[in-house]
C-alpha positions in Angstrom: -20.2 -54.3 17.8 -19.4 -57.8 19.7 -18.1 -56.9 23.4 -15.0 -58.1 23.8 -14.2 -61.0 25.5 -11.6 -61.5 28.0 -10.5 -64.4 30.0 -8.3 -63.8 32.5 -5.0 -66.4 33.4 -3.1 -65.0 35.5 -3.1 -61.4 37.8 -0.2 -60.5 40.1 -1.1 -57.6 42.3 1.8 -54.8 43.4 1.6 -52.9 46.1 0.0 -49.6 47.1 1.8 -46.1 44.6 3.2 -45.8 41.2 4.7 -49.9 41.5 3.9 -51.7 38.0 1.3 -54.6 38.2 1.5 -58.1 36.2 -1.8 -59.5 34.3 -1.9 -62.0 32.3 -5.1 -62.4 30.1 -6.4 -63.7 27.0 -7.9 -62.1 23.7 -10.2 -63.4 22.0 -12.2 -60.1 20.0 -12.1 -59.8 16.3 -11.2 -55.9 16.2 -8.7 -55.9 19.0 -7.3 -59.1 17.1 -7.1 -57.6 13.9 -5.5 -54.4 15.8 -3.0 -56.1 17.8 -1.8 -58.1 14.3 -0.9 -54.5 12.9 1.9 -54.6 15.7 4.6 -56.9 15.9 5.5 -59.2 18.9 7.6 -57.8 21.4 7.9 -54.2 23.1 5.5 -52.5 19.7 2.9 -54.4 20.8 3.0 -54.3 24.4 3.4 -50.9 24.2 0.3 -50.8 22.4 -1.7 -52.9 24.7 -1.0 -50.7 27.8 -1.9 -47.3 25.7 -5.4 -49.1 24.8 -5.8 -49.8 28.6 -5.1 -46.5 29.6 -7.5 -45.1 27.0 -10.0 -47.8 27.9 -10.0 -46.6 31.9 -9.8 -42.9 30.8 -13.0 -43.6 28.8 -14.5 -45.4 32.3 -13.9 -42.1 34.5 -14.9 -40.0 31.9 -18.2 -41.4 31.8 -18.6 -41.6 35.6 -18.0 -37.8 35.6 -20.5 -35.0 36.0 -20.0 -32.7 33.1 -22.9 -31.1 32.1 -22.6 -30.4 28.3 -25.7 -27.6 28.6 -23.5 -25.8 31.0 -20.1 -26.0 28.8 -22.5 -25.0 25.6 -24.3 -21.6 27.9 -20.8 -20.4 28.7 -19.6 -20.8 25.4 -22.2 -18.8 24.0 -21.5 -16.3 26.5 -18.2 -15.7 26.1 -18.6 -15.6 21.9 -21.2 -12.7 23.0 -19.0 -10.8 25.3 -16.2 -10.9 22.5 -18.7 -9.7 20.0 -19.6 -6.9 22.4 -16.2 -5.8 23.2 -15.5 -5.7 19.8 -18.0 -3.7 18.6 -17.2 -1.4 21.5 -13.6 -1.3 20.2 -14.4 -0.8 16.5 -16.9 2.5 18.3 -14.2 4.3 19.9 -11.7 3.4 16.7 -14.0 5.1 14.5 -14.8 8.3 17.0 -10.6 8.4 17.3 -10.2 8.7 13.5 -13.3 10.9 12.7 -11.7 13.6 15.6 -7.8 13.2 14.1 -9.4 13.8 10.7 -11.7 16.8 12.1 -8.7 17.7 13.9 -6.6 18.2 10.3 -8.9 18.6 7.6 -12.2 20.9 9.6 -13.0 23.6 6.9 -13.7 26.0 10.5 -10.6 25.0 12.7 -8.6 22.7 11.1 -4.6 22.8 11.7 -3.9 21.9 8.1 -5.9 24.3 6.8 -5.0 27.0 9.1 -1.2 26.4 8.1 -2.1 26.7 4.0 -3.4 30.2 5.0 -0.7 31.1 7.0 1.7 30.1 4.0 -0.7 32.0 1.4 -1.3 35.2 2.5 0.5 38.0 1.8 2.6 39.2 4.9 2.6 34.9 5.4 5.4 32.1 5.9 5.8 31.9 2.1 6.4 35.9 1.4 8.9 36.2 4.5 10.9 33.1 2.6 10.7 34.3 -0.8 12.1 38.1 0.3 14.6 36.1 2.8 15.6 33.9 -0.2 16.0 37.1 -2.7 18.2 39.3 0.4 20.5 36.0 0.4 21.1 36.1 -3.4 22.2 39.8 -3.2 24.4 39.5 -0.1 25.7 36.6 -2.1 26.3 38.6 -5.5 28.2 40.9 -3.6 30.4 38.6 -1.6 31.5 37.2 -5.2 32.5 40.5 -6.4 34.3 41.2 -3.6 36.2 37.7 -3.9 37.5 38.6 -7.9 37.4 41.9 -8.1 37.3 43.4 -4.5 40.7 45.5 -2.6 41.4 41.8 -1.0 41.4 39.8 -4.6 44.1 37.9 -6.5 43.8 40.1 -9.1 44.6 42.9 -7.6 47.5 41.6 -5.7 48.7 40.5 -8.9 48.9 44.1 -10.3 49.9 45.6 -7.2 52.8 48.0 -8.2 53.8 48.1 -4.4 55.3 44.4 -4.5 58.4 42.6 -6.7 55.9 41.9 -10.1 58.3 42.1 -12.5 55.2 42.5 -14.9 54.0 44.9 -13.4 57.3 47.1 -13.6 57.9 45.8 -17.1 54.7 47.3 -18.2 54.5 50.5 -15.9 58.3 51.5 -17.7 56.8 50.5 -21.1 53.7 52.5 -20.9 55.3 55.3 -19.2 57.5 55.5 -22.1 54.7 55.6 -24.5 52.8 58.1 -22.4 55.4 60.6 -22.7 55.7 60.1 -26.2 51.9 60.6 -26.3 52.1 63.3 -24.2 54.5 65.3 -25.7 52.8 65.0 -29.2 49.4 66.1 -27.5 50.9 69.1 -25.8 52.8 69.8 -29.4 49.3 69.5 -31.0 47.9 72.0 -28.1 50.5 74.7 -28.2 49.3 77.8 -29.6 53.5 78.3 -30.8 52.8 75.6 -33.0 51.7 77.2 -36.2 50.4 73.5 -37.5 49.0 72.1 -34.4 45.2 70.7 -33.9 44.2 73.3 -31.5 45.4 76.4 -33.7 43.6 75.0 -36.8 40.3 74.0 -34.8 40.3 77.6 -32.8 40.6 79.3 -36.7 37.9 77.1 -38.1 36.1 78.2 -35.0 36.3 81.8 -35.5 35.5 81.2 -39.3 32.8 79.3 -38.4 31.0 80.7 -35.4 32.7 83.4 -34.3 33.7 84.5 -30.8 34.0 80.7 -28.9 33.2 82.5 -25.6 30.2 83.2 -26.4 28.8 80.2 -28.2 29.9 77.9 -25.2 28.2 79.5 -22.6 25.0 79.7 -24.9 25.2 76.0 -24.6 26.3 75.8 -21.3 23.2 77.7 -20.3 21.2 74.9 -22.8 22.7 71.8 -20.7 22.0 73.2 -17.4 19.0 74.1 -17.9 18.0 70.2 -19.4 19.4 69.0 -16.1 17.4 71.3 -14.0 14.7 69.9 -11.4 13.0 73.6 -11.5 12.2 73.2 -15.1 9.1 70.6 -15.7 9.8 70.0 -19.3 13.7 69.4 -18.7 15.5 65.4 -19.6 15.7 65.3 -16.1 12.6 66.2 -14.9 10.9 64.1 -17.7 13.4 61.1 -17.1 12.6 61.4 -13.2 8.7 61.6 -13.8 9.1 58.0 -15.9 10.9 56.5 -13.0 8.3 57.1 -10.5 5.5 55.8 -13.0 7.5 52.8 -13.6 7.2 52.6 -10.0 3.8 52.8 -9.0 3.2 50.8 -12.1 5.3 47.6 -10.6 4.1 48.2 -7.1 0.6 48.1 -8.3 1.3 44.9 -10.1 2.8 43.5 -7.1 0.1 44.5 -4.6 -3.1 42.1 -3.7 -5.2 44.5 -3.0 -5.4 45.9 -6.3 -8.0 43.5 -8.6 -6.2 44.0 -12.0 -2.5 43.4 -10.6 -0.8 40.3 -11.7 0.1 39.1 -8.4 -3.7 39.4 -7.9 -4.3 37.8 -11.3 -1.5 35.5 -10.7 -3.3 34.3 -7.0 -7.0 33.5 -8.9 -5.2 31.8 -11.8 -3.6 29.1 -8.8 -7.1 29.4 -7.1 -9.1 28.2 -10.1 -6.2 25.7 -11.0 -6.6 24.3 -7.3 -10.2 24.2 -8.1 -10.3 22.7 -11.4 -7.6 19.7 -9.8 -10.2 19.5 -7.4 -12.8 18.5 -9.5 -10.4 16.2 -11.8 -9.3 14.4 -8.4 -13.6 13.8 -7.8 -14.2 12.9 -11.2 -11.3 10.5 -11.4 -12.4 9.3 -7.9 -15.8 8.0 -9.7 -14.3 6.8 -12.7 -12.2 4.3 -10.5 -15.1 3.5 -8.1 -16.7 2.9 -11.5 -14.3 0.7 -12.9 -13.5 -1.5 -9.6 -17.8 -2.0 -9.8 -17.2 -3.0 -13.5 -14.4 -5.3 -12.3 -16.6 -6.9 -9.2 -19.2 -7.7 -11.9 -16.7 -8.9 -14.5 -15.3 -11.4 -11.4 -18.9 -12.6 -10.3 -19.6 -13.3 -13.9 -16.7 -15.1 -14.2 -17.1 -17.2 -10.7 -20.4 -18.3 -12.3 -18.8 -19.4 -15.6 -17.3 -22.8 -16.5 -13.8 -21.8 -17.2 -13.4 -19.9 -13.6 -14.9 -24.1 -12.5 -12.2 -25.8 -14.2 -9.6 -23.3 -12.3 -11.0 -24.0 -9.4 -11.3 -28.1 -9.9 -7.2 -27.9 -11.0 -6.4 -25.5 -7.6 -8.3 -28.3 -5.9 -6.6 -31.0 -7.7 -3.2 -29.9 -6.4 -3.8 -29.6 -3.2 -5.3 -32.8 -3.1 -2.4 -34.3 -4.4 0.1 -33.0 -2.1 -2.0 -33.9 1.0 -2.0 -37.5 -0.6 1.3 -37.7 -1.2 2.4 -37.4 2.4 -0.4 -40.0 3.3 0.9 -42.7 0.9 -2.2 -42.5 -1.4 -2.8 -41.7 -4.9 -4.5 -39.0 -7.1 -6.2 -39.7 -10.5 -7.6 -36.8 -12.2 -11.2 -37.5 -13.6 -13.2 -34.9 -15.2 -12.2 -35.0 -18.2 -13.3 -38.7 -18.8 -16.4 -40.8 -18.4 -17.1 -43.6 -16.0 -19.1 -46.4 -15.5 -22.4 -44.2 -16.5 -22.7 -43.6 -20.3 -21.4 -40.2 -21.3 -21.0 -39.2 -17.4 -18.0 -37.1 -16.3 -19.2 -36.4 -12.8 -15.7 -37.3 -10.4 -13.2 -34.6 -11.2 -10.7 -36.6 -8.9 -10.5 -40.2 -7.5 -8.1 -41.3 -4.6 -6.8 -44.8 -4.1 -6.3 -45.6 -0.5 -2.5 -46.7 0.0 -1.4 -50.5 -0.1 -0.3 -49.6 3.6 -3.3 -49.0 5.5 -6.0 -51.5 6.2 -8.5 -50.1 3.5 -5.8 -50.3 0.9 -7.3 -50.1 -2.4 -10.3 -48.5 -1.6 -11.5 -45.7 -3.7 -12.6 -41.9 -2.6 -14.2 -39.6 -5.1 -14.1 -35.9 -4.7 -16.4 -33.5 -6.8 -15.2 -29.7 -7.0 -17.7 -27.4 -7.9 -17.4 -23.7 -8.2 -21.2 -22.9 -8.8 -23.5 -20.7 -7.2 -27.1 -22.8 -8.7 -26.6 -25.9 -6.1 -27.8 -26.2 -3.2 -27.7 -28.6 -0.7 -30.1 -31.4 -2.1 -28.8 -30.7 -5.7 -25.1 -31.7 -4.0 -26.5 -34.6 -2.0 -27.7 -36.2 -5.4 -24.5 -35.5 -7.9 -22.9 -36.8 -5.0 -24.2 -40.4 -5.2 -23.8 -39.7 -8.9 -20.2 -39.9 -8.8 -19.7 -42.4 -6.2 -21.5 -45.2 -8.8 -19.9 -43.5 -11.6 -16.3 -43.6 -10.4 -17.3 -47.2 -8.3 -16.2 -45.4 -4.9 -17.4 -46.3 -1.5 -17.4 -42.3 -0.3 -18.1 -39.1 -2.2 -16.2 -36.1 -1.0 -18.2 -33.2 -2.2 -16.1 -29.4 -2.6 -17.8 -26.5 -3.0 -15.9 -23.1 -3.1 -16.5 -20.2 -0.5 -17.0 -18.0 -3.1 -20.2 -19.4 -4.5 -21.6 -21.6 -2.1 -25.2 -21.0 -1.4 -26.4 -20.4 2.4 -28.0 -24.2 2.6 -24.2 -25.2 2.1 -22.5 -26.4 5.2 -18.9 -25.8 6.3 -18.6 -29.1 7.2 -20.8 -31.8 7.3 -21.5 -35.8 6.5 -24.5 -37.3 5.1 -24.1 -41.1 5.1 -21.4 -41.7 2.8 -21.0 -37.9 1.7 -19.5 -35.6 2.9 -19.6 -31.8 2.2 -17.2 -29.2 2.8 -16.2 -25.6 1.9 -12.9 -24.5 0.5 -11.3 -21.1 -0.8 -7.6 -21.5 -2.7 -7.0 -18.3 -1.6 -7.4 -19.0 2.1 -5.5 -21.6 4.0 -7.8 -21.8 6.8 -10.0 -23.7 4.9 -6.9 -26.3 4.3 -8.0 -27.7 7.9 -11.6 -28.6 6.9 -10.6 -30.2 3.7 -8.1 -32.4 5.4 -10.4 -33.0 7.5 -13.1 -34.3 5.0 -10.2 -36.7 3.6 -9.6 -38.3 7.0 -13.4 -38.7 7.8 -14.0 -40.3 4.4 -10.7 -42.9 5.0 -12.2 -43.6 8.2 -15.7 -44.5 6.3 -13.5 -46.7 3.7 -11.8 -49.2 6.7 -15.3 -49.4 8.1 -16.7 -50.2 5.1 -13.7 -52.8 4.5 -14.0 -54.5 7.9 -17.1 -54.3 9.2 -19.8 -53.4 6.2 -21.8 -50.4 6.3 -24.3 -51.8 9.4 -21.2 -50.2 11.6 -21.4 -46.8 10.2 -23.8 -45.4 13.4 -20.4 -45.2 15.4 -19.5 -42.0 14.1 -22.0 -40.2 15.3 -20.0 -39.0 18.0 -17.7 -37.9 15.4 -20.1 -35.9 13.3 -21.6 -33.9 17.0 -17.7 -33.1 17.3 -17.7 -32.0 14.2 -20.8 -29.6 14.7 -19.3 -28.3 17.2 -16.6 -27.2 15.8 -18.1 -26.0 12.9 -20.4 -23.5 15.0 -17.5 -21.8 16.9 -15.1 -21.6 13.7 -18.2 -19.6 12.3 -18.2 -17.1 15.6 -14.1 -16.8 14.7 -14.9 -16.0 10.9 -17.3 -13.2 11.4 -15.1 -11.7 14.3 -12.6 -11.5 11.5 -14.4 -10.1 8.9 -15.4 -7.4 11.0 -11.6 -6.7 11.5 -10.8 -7.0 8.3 -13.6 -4.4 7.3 -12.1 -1.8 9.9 -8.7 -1.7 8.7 -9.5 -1.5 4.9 -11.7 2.0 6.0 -8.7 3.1 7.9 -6.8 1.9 4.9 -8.9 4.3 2.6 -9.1 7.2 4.2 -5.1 7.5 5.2 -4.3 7.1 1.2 -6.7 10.0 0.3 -5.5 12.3 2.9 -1.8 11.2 1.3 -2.8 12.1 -1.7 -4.6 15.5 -0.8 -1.3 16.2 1.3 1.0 15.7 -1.5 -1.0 17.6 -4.1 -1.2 20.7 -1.8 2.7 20.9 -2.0 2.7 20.8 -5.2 0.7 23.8 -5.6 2.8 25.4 -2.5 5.9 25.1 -4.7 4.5 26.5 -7.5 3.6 29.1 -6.0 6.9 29.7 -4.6 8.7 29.7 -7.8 5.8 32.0 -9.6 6.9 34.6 -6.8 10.7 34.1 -7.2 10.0 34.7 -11.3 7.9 37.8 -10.7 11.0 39.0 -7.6 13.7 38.2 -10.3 11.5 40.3 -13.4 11.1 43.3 -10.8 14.7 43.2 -10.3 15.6 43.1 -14.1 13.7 46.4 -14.7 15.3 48.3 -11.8 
């Protein structure tokens, strides 16, 4: 680069502060020539010239300073070490925090959950004090609707209430005492032993014809029924009827007892045991079928990363986002893979950009190779690289692999001459920062290129030591996330089987509950 030369005209000094001083100078260096025509004449330019100064005596003191770059490099290292510590000390005590919560619920020995599922089950437990609460409540309610339609207080009693002003009531209380009368007086005709014709004197001479004395033959039978409704007597109806009750009896509180094997409260209690077991076991299996399937899936997704269809996905993801960060740069996209180039039957350059008319390397072309492959390395990228620059006559090759596939030789971010490599996931917009960056690099290799030739291109270097920089602590920040990310997806897991576990032990806790209030309602039925 030629030192610029400056001769000096005129210099008017200010005083001692902040008070502005006058120079007048001359330019006479190609580059700051060529920069100061980007700017008009007046105030743009002017204001131009003082920001270069400023930059220029920045650059000065800078320089003159005692910064020790080993020193800013130690500490750096030492603070990406005590975050990695800290973290891992974090991610200790989150574990031990959710391994005693779980212990705390779910401990076979001592565990509050399961100490509250035996509390429900067992027989004198929650559950049976709310099932015989529950069956006292419909009773009391039975009775209170009775009480409410038919009771001493209801409407229709006070309707028929022959106390009040029903004219109803007295309509039909004169009719039917009319009727009775009638009735009455036929019955008592029918009954009288004057009447010749009546019922009773026929039916006492078909007596006598019959059976004779009627005395006699009624208490014979008197003595009969008595004696059928007699306690003392173990063959009587009664006794027989009352023996039958108390077997019915000790038959339904034998089914209802636990602590008889062959009851059906007992049978009813291992029928929900073995179904709890058997869900169990279908929960397990269908636990392995999944992890099964989501292994399948893994495999069917790193097949497919290594295929060429899963390529051309990525190379049109790519192609996009390439054209909407050239867009608000003034440059333009061509889409390339599909077609050859300059080399016979060579499609290598999925996309070309064309530096905009508006910048000083307008015209200037930028190839940019996606590939989505896990067989390249890094000298396998370095040579398709070169590839498509002669193939699609461009002056720098921006190489793209994806983060999915790219091998460990593959840098983040890194130039080789006129190549430059770079990662990039669609899926993850942090990676939007190192493409963009690539794209500015290789426009800054283009105007070089354009005004100056390639014997200028050792001036980046300080660029490309930035760059390394950068790249090193970006890869501290991505494992520090990954570690994060790993934590909360455990957590993640084990809160949605516990869910699940939770909600199928309801399940079988209502059940339950309406098994008993069946079996309460059937007992009820036979009384």
């Amino acid at each position: 680069m030629n030192t610029p030369e400056i001769a000096p005209i005129q210099t008017k000094q200010a005083g001692a502060g902040n008070e502005p001083a006058i120079v007048t100078f001359a330019v006479n260096d190609p580059e700051v020539l060529l920069a100061l025509s980007e700017y008009p004449e007046g105030p743009a330019r002017t204001n131009f010239l003082v920001t270069a100064l400023k930059v220029g005596v920045l650059s000065l003191k800078a320089a003159r300073g005692t910064l020790d770059s080993d020193t800013v490099r130690r500490e750096s290292d030492r603070l990406v070490e005590m975050l990695a510590g800290r973290l891992n000390e974090w991610g200790g005590k989150f574990r031990e925090k959710v391994a005693g919560s779980l212990s705390h619920y779910f401990d076979p020995q001592q565990g509050v959950f399961v100490e509250r599922v035996d509390r429900l089950t067992k027989a004198d437990g929650d559950l049976a004090s709310v099932v015989r609460l529950q069956v006292r409540d419909a009773e009391q309610s039975l009775s209170k609707v009775f009480e409410q339609f038919v009771g001493e207080n209801s409407q229709l009693l006070k309707v028929l209430d022959p106390s009040g002003d029903n004219q109803l009531v007295a309509t039909l209380q004169r009719t039917l005492a009319d009727v009775v009368q009638a009735q009455n007086a036929q019955i008592a005709n029918q009954f009288s032993l004057d009447n010749k014709e009546g019922a009773l004197v026929r039916f006492l001479g078909e007596l006598t014809a019959k059976h004779g004395d009627l005395n006699k033959a009624l208490s014979r039978d008197m003595e009969a029924v008595v004696a059928e409704f007699s306690l003392d007597k173990p063959d009587s109806a009664l006794s027989r009827l009352v023996g039958r009750v108390e077997t019915a009896q000790r038959s339904l509180t034998s089914e209802l007892s636990l602590d008889n094997e062959n009851s059906a409260i007992r049978r009813m209690y291992k029928l929900l045991q073995e179904h709890q077991a058997t869900m169990l076991e279908n929960q397990q299996r269908l636990a392995s079928t999944l992890d099964a399937a989501v292994q399948a899936l893994q495999a069917r997704r790193d097949e497919a990363a290594k295929s060429t269809r899963h390529g051309l996905a990525f190379e049109a993801a790519l192609g996009d986002h390439l054209r909407s960060l050239a867009m608000a740069a003034g440059d333009l996209v061509q889409d390339t893979g599909a077609t050859t180039g300059l080399i016979p039957n060579c499609k290598v350059g999925d996309h070309v950009i064309t530096i905009g008319p508006e910048k000083v390397a307008a015209g200037a072309r930028i190839v940019v190779e996606a590939k989505e492959s896990a067989s390249y390395d890094l000298g396998k990228t370095i040579e398709e690289a070169d590839v498509a620059r002669r193939n699609r006559s461009a002056g720098v090759c921006v190489f793209v692999h994806s983060t999915k596939t790219a091998g460990p030789s593959i840098p983040a971010f890194a130039r080789y001459g006129h190549d430059i490599v770079v990662r990039w996931d669609a899926e993850d917009a942090t990676g939007d920062a190192w493409l963009q960056a690539a794209l500015m690099v290789a426009t800054a290799l283009s105007v070089k290129a354009v005004v100056h030739g390639k014997q200028d291109a050792a001036s980046f270097a300080k660029v490309d030591k930035a760059i390394e920089r950068i790249r090193k602590h970006i890869e501290g920040f991505e494992e520090i996330s990954t570690t994060a990310n790993t934590v909360c997806r455990s957590a993640e897991k084990i809160l949605k089987r516990a869910k699940l576990m939770e909600d199928g032990l309801s399940e079988q806790v209502v059940a339950i509950a309406e098994e008993f209030l069946k079996l309460k309602e059937s007992a009820q039925d036979g009384d």
